[in-house]
C-alpha positions as CSV (number, residue, x, y, z in Angstrom):
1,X,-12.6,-18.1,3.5
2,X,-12.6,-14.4,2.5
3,X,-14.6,-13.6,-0.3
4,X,-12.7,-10.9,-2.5
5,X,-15.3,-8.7,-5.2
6,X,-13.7,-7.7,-9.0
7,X,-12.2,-4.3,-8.1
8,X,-10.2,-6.1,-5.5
9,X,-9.3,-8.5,-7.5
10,X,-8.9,-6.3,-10.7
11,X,-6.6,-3.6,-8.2
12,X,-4.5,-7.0,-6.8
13,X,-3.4,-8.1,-10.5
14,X,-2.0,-5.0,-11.7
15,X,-0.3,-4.1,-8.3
16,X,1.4,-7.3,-9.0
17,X,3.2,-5.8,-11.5
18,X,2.8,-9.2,-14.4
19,X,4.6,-8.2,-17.3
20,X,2.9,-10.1,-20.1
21,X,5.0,-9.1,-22.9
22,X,7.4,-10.9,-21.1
23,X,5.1,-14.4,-21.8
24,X,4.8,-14.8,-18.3
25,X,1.9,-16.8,-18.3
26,X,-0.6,-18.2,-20.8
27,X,-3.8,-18.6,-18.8
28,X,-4.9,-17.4,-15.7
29,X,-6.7,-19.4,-13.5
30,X,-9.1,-17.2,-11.6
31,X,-12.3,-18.9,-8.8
32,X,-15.4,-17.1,-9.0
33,X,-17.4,-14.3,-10.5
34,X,-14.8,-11.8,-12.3
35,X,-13.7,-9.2,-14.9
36,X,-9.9,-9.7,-14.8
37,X,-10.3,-9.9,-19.2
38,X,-11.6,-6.2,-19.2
39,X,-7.9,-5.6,-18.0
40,X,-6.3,-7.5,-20.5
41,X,-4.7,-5.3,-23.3
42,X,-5.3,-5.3,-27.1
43,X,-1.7,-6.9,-27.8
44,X,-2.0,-9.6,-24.5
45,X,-3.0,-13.1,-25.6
46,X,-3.3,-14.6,-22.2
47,X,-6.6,-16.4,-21.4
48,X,-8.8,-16.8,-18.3
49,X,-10.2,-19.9,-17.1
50,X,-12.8,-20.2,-14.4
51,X,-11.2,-23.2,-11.9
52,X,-14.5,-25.0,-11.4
53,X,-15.1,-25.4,-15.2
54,X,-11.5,-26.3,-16.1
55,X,-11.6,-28.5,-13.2
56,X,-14.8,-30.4,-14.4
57,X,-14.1,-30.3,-18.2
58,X,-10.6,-32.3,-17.2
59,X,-12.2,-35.0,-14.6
60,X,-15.1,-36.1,-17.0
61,X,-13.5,-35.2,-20.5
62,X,-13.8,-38.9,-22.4
């Protein structure tokens, strides 16, 4: 397992290139301690979702 810190992960999503204008994705799913929503832009609607609390609020949701 490599552990990967924000910048890394902040530098690896926009050198991906994601067009969201293009509606490419609604939520991102992201595992860990982040800051990927500082990136997002004023006209962006896209959300992120930590895994482990989607994961949980979906397995014991009544």
């Amino acid at each position: 397992m490599v552990d990967t810190d924000s910048e890394a992960l902040n530098t690896w999503f926009v050198k991906q290139g994601y067009n969201t204008q293009d509606m490419e994705f609604d939520v991102v799913y992201v595992n860990g301690d982040n800051n990927l929503e500082n990136l997002r832009k004023d006209e962006e609607t896209w959300k992120l979702r930590l895994i482990e609390e989607e994961f949980l609020r979906r397995m014991f949701e009544v």
